[in-house]
N, C-alpha and C positions, 0 to 999 in steps of 0.2 A: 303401470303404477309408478307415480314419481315417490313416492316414500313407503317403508317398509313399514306395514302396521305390526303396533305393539300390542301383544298380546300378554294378560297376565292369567296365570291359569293357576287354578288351587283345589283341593278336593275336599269335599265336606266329611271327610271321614279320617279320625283321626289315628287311625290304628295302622301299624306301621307293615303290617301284610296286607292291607286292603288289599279288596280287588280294583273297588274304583279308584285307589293309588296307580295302580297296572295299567288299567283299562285309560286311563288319563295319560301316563309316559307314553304308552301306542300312540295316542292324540297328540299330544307336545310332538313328537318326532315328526309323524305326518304335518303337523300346522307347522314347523320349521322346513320339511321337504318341498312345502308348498310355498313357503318365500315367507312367511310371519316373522318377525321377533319374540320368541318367548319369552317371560321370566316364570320360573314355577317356583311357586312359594309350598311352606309347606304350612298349615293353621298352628300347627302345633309350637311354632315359631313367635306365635302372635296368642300368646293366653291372652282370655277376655274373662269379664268376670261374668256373671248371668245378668242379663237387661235387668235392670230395674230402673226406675226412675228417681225413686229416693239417693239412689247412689249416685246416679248423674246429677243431680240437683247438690250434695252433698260433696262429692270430688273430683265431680267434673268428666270430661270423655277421659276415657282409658290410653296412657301414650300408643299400646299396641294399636288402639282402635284409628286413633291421628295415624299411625305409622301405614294402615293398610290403606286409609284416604287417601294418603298420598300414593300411595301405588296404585290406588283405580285411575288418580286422576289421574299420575301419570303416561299409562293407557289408554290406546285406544277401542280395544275388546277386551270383553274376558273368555277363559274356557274354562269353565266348573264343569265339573264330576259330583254328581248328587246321589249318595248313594239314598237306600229307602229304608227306613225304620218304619215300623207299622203301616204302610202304607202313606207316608210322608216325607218330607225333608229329613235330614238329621237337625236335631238340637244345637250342634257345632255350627252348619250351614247357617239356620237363621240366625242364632244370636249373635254373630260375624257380621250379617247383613244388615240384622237391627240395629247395633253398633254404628257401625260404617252409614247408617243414613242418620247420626245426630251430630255431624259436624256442622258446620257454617251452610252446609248447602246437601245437597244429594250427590254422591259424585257418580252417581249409575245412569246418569241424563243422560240422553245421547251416546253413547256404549255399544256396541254391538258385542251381542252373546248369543254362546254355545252352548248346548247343555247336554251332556251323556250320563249313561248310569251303567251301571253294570250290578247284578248282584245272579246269587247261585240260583234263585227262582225263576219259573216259567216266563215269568212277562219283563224283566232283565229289569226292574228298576224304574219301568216304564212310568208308575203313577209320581214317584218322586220328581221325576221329567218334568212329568206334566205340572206339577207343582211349581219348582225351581221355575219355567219358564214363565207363569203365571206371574212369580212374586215377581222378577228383575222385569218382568215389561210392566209392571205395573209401577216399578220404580224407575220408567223412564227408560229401557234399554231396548234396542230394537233386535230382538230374541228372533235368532235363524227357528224357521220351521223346522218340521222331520221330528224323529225318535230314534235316535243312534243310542241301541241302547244295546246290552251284553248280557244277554239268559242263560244260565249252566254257567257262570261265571266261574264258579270252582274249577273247572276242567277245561277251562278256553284258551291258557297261556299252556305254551311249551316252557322247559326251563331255564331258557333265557327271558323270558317274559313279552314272548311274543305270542301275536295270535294264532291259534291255529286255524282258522279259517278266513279265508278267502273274501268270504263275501262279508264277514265283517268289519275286516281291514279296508274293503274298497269303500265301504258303509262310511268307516271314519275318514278313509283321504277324501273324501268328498266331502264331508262336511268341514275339514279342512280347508279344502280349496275355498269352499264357497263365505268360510267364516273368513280367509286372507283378501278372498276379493273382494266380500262385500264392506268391510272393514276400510281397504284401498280408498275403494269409489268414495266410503260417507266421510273419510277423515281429509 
């Protein structure tokens, strides 16, 4: 790889014990062990107000909303954590995304993204996955395969906030690796 891809990673959940907060630091770690450049932002950083379109006709895109454009484009992948609300995205995740595709262009073209979830339920977040991957390749990002996702989330970190299993760790250095190299090759 002649340059280190830039990774920007954020988690769609705004609550300051998340799990997919956690289950995302385990991923940053591994995507920097793997040779990435991370920056992790955190949303809560970047208040948006609620999509509307009267509002954007009225006072235009949101500085936060210009401020994350410029960190996609700056990037060359992302890695989102999408946690699941009713069997969905979270409210925070889209309207970040809705935002972020009303500047001059899309800046999710061409991207390469990851997608993990983690939540305390049996199927770890699995349908919000499935979702997140849905929207960002449908706004142009070439979305890694797979389901690295985190079930019994309540009880998977020890208390330093690592995992305690094995095979979920190897779950994420792999998706790690394969988001730093495929990110290498496209950029």
């Amino acid at each position: 790889m002649s340059k280190i891809p830039r990774i920007l990673a954020f988690s769609g959940s705004a609550r300051r014990e998340s799990l997919n907060r956690k289950f995302l630091a385990v991923a940053v770690e591994a995507v920097r062990a793997a040779g990435g450049e991370v920056t992790l932002i955190d949303l809560n950083d970047y208040d948006l107000p609620l999509f509307h379109g009267d509002l954007e006709d009225e006072h235009g895109l949101p500085e936060n909303a210009a401020k994350l454009i410029e960190l996609i484009l700056a990037h060359d992948a992302l890695l989102v954590a999408s946690p699941e609300y009713n069997a969905m995205i979270t409210p925070l995740l889209k309207n970040t995304i809705d935002w972020c595709t009303r500047g001059d262009g899309n800046p999710f073209t061409g991207k390469v993204a990851a997608v993990i979830s983690a939540s305390p339920g049996a199927f770890g977040g699995v349908r919000s996955l499935k979702e997140a991957q849905h929207l960002l390749h449908h706004l142009g990002c070439q979305v890694l395969p797979g389901q690295t996702v985190l079930p019994g989330a309540s009880e998977a970190f020890d208390d330093a906030g690592k995992l305690k299993s094995d095979r979920t760790l190897k779950s994420v250095q792999t998706l790690a690796r394969t988001l730093v190299e495929t990110t290498g090759k496209l950029s």
